[in-house]
C-alpha positions as a Python dict, from the first residue, in 0.01 Angstrom:
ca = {
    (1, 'X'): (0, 0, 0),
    (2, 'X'): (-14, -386, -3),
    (3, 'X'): (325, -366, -269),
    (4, 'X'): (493, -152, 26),
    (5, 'X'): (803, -308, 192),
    (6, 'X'): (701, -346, 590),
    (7, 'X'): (971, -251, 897),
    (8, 'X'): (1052, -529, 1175),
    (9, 'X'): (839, -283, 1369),
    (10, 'X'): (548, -253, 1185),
    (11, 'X'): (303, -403, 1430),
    (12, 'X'): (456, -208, 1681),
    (13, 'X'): (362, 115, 1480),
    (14, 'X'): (-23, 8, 1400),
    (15, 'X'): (-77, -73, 1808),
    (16, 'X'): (67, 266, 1876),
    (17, 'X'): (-170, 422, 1637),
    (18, 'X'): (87, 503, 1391),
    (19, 'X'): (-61, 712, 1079),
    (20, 'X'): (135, 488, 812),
    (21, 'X'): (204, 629, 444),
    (22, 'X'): (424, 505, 174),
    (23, 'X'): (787, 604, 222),
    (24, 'X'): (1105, 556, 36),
    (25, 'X'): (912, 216, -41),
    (26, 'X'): (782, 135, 234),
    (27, 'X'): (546, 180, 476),
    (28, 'X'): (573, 382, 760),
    (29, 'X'): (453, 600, 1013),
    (30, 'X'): (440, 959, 976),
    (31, 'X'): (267, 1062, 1317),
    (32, 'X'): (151, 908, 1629),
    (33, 'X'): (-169, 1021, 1861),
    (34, 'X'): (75, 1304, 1998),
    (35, 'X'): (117, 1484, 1660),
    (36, 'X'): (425, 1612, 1494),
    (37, 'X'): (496, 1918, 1693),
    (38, 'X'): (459, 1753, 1974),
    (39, 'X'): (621, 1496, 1859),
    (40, 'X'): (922, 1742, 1764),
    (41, 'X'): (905, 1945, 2100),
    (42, 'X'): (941, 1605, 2312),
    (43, 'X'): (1245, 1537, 2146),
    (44, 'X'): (1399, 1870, 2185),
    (45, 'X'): (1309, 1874, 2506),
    (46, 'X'): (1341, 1470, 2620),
    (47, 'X'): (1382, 1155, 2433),
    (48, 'X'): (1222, 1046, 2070),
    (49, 'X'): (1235, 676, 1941),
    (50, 'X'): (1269, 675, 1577),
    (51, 'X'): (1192, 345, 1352),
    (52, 'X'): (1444, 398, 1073),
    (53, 'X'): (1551, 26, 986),
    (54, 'X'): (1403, 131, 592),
    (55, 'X'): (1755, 262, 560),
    (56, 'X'): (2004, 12, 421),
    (57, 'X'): (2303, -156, 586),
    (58, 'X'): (2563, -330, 422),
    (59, 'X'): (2926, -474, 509),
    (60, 'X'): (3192, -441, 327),
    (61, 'X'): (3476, -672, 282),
    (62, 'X'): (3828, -703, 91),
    (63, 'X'): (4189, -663, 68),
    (64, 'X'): (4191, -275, 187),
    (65, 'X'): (3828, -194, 232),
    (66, 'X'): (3887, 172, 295),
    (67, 'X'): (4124, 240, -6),
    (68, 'X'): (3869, 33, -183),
    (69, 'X'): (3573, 268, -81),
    (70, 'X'): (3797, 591, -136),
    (71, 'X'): (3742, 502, -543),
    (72, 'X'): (3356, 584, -520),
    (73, 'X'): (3359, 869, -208),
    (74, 'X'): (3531, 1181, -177),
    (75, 'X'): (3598, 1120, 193),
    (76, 'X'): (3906, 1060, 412),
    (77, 'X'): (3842, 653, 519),
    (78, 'X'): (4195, 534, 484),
    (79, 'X'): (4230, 775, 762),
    (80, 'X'): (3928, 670, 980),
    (81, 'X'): (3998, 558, 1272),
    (82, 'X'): (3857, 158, 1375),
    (83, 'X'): (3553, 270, 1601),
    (84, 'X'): (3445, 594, 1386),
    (85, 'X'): (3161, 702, 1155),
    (86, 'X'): (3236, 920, 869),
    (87, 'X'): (2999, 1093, 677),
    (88, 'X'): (3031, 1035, 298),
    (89, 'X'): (2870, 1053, -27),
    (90, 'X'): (2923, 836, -344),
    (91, 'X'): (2950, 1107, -671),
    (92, 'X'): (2889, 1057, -1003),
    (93, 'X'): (3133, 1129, -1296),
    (94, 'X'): (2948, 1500, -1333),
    (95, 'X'): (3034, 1604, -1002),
    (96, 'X'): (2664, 1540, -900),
    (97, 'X'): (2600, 1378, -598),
    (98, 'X'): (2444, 958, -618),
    (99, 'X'): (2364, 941, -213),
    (100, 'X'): (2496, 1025, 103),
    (101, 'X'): (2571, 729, 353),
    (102, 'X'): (2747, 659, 685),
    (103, 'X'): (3079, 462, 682),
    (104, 'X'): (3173, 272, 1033),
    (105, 'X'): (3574, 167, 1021),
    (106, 'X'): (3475, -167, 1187),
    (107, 'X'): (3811, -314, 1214),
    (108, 'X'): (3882, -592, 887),
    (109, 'X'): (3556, -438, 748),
    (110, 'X'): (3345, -127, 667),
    (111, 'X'): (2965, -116, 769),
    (112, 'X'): (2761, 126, 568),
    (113, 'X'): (2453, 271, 640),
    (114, 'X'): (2277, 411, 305),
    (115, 'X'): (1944, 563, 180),
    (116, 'X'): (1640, 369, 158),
    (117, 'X'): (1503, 512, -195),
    (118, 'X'): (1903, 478, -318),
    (119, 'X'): (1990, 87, -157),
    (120, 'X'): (1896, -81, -440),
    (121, 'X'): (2134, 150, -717),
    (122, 'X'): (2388, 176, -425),
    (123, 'X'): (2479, -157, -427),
    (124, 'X'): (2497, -221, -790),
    (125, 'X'): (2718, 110, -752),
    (126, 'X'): (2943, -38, -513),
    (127, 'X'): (2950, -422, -662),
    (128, 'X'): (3055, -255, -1005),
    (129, 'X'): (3273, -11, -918),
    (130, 'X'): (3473, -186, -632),
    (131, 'X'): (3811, -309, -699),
    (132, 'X'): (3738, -696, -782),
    (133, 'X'): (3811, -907, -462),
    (134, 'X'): (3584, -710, -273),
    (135, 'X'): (3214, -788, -150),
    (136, 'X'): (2920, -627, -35),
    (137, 'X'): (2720, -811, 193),
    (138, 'X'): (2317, -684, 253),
    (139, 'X'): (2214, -705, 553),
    (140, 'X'): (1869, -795, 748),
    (141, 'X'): (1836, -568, 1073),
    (142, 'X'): (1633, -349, 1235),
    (143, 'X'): (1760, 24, 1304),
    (144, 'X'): (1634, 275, 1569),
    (145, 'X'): (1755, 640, 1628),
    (146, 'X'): (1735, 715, 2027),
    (147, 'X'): (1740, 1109, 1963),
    (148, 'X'): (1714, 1409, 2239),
    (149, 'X'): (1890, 1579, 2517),
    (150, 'X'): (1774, 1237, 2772),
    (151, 'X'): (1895, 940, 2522),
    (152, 'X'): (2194, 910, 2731),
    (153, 'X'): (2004, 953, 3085),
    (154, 'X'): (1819, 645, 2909),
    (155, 'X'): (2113, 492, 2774),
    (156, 'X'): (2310, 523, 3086),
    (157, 'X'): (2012, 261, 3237),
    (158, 'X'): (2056, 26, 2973),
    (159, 'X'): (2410, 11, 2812),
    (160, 'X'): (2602, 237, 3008),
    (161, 'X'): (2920, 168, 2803),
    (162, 'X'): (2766, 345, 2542),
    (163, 'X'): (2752, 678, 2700),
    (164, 'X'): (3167, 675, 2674),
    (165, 'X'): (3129, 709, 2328),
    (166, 'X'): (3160, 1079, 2194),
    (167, 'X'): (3011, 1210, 1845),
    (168, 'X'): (3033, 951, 1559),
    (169, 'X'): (3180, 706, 1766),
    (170, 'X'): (3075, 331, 1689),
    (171, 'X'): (3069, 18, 1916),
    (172, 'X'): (2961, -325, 1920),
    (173, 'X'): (2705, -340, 2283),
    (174, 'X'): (2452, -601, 2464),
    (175, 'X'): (2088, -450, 2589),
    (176, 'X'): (1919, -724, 2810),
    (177, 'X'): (2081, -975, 2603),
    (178, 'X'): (1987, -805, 2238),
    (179, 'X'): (2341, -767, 2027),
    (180, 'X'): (2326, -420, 1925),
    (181, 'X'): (2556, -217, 1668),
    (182, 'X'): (2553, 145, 1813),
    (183, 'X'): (2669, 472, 1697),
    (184, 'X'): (2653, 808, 1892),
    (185, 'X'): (2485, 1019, 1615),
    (186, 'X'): (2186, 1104, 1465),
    (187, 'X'): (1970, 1377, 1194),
    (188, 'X'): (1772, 1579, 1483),
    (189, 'X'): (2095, 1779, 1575),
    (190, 'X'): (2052, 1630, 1906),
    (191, 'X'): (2279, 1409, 2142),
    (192, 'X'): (2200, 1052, 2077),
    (193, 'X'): (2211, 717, 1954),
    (194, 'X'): (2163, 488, 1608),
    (195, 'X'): (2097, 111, 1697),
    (196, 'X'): (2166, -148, 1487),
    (197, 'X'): (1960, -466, 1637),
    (198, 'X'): (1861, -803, 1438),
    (199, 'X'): (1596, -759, 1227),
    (200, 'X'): (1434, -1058, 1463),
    (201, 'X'): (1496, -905, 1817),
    (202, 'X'): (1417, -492, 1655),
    (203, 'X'): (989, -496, 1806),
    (204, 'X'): (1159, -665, 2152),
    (205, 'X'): (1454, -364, 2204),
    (206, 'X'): (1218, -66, 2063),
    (207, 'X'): (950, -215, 2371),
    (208, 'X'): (1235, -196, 2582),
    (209, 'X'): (1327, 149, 2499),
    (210, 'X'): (972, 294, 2514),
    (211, 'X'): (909, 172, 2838),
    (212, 'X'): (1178, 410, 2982),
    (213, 'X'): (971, 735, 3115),
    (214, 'X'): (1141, 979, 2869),
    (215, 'X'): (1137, 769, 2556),
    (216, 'X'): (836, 852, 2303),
    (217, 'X'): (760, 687, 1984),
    (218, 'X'): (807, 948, 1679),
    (219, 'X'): (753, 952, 1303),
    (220, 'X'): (886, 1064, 979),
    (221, 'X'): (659, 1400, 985),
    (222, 'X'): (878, 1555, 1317),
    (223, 'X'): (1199, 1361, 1217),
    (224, 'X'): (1199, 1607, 861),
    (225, 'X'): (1113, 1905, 1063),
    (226, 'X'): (1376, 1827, 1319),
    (227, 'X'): (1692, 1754, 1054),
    (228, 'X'): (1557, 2098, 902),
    (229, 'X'): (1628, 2311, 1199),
    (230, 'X'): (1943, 2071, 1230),
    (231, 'X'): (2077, 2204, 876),
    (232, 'X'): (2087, 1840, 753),
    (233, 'X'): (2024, 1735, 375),
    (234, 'X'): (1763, 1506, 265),
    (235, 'X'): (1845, 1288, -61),
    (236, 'X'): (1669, 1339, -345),
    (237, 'X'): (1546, 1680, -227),
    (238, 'X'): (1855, 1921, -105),
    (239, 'X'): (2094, 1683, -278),
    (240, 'X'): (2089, 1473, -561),
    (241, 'X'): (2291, 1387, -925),
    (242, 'X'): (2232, 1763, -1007),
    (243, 'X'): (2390, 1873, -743),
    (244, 'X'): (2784, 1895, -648),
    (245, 'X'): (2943, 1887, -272),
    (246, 'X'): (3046, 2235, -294),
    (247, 'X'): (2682, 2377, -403),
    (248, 'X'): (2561, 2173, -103),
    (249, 'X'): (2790, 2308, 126),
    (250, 'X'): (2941, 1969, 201),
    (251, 'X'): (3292, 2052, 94),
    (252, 'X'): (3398, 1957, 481),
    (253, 'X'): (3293, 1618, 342),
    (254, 'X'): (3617, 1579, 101),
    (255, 'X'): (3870, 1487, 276),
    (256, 'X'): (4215, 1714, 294),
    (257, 'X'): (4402, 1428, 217),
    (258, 'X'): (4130, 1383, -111),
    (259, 'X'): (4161, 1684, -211),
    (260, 'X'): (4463, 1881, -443),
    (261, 'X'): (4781, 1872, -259),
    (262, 'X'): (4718, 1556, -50),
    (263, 'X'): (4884, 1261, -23),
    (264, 'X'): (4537, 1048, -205),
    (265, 'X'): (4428, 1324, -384),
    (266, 'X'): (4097, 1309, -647),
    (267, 'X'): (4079, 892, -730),
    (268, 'X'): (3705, 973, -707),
    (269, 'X'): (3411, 1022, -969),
    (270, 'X'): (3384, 1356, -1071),
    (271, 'X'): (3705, 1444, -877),
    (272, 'X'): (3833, 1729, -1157),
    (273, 'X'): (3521, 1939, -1114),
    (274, 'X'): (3440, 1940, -760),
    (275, 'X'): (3799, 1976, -674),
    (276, 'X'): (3797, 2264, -905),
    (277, 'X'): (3520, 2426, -781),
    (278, 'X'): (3716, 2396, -451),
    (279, 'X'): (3952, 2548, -540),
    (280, 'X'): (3824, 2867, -759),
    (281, 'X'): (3473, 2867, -608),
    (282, 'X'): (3315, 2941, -890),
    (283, 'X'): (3031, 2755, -856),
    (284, 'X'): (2681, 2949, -974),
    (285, 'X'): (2491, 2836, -679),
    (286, 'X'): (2486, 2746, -325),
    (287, 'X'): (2253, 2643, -25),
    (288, 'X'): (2152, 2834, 232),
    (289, 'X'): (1922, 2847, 510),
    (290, 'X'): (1602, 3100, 498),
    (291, 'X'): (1412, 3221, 781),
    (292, 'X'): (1038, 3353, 687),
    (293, 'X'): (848, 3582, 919),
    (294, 'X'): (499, 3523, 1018),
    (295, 'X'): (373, 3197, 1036),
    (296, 'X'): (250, 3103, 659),
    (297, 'X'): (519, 2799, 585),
    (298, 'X'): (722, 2792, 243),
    (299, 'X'): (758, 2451, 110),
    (300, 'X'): (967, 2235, -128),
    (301, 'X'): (978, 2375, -498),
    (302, 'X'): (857, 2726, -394),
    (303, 'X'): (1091, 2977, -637),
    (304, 'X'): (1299, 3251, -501),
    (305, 'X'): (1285, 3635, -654),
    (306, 'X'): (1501, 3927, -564),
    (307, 'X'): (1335, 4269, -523),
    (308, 'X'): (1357, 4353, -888),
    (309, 'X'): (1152, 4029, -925),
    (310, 'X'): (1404, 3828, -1085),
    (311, 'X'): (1395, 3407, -1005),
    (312, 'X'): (1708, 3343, -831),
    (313, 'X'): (1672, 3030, -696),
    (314, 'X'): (1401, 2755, -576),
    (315, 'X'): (1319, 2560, -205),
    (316, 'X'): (1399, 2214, -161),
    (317, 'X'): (1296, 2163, 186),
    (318, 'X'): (1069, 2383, 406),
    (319, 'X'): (808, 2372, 647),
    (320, 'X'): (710, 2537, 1028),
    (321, 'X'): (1034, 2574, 1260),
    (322, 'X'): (869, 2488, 1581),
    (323, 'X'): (1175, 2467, 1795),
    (324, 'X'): (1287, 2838, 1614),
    (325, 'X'): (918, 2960, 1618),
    (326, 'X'): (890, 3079, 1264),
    (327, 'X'): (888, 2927, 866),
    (328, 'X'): (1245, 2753, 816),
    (329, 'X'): (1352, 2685, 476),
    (330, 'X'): (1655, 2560, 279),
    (331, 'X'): (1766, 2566, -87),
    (332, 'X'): (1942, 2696, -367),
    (333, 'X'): (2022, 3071, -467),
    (334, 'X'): (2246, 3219, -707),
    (335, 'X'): (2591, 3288, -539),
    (336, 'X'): (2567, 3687, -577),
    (337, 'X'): (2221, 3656, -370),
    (338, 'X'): (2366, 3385, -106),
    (339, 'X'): (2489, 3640, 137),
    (340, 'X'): (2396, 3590, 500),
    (341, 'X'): (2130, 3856, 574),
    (342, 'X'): (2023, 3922, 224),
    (343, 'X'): (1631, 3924, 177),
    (344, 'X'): (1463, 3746, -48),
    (345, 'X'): (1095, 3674, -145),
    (346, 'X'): (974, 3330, -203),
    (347, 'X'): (659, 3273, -398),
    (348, 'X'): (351, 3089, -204),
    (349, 'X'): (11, 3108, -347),
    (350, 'X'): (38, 3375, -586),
    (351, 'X'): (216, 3581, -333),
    (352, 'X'): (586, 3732, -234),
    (353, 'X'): (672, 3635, 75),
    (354, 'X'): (1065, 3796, 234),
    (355, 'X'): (1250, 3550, 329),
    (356, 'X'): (1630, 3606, 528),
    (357, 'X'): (1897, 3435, 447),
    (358, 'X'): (2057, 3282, 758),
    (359, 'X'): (2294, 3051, 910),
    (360, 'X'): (2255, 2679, 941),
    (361, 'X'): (2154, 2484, 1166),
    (362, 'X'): (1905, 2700, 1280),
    (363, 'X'): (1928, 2533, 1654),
    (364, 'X'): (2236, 2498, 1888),
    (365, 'X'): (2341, 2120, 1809),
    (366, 'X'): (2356, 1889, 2081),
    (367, 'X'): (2615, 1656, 2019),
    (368, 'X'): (2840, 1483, 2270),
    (369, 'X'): (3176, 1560, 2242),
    (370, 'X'): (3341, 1480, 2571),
}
């Protein structure tokens, strides 16, 4: 692991007794002493710390940033309001999708908040296709999710301003003295926070935040098995340059005014097929969520048979539900078999196992909306 990138927290992790493995290129910690369903219950039930400053941040500047940005992404951010996050995701001329990423309307600028495994093709994405006159600036700090029902209870102790803020709101905050970039939002499907610290003053602020009585230190294993019971994509896994927005289910990620009809509508890579597939829905397949029975989980790549025994789709992400209490799976079936409540059989081991197709998320979210 010695060619591994390391987080502004890793010394932080190893005293905790972090489990670290490779991740996205770098290294970090996939469980602590408490163990990932613990782990995952505490945050359901209080207040998890996350270490997720591997993901990159960049600023954006130019003459008309958000017009600028509306040539690569499918999303309304002429129409963000300064203060908001917007979910978005840069496509490719196929209609696939490159990455998904987080776009802040910070005023005379855009701050983006991208993949880890996708920074480095992201930003040779953005430098070449950006009109010229704009720049994309990398930069070096730490970022921390504060994720459960008691981040604000926390929050309200140590930047109550921030607990005005409503879902995907953004502000600019001090905690004892630490600058912070915050955002009320998160992948757990919980209420919560992202925190954008110095890469310099990241080990002081997480200390900070796990001294409050709630606050526990979690890792990448019960982060993926919380965003799965959330409903939420992983890159590279239940998206990726295969894959269009309207398989995915993300066609409440193209903006109305982006789409045909509206006053910027396509001016995006791959804009004639995933607006077409808007419109006649004639895309072959789609995601869906899949609830097993028993306890036996059904993982990532497992294929998907209909009674006759015919393959009719595959997993990309699935593992134990603990917060639901059974196997919770997502992926990709053939249209005519996507029907909430259909059965299905996924293979695991040599054997069939029925499968439901269900609603996502599979948990009530949390999110503050005033």
């Amino acid at each position: 692991m010695s060619e591994l990138k390391r987080t502004p927290l890793y010394d932080l992790h190893v005293e905790l007794g972090a489990r670290m493995v490779p991740f996205a290129g770098y290294e970090m910690p996939v469980q602590y002493p408490l163990g990932v369903k613990k782990e995952h219950e505490h945050t359901r039930a209080a207040c998890g710390l996350f270490d997720v400053s591997h993901m990159g941040q960049l600023l954006l500047r130019g003459p008309s940033p958000a017009e600028a940005l509306e040539t690569l992404v499918p999303a309304d951010i002429v129409g963000l309001p300064e203060g908001m996050q917007r979910y978005a995701l840069f496509t490719g001329e196929e209609g696939g999708i490159l990455d998904d990423l987080m776009v802040v309307n910070a005023g005379d600028h855009l701050y983006l908040v991208v993949n880890a495994a996708c920074q480095e093709q992201d930003i040779a994405h953005l430098r070449r296709g950006l009109p010229e006159g704009h720049e994309v600036e990398v930069l070096d700090r730490g970022l921390l999710a504060l994720q459960g029902p008691r981040a604000s209870d926390v929050m309200a102790r140590l930047c109550p301003a921030a607990c005005e803020m409503v879902f995907m709101q953004h502000g600019r905050f001090e905690i004892d003295g630490i600058p912070v970039w915050i955002s009320r939002s998160g992948y757990t499907g919980e209420d919560g926070f992202e925190i954008s610290v110095p890469a310099g003053q990241g080990e002081a602020l997480a200390r900070r935040l796990l001294a409050e009585p709630e606050v526990e230190a979690i890792g990448l294993g019960a982060r993926d098995s919380l965003r799965l019971e959330a409903g939420l994509c992983l890159y590279g896994h239940d998206i990726d340059t295969e894959t269009t927005p309207v398989e995915a289910g993300l066609v409440w990620a193209i903006g109305k005014p982006r789409r045909r009809g509206g006053e910027r509508a396509a001016g995006f890579p791959g804009a004639d097929l995933i607006l077409h597939q808007v419109e006649a829905k004639d895309h072959r397949r789609k995601r869906v969520g899949l609830l097993g029975e028993g306890r036996a989980p059904v993982r990532e790549g497992a294929e998907l048979f209909d009674a006759e025994g015919k393959r009719i789709g595959v997993v990309t992400s699935g593992g134990f539900g603990p917060s639901v209490g059974r196997p919770v799976a997502m992926g990709y079936l053939a249209t005519e078999h996507a029907a909430v409540d259909a059965i299905v059989y996924a293979e695991v081991r040599g054997k069939r196992l029925p499968m439901t197709v269900s609603r996502m998320p599979f948990v009530s979210p949390g999110y503050y909306r005033g």
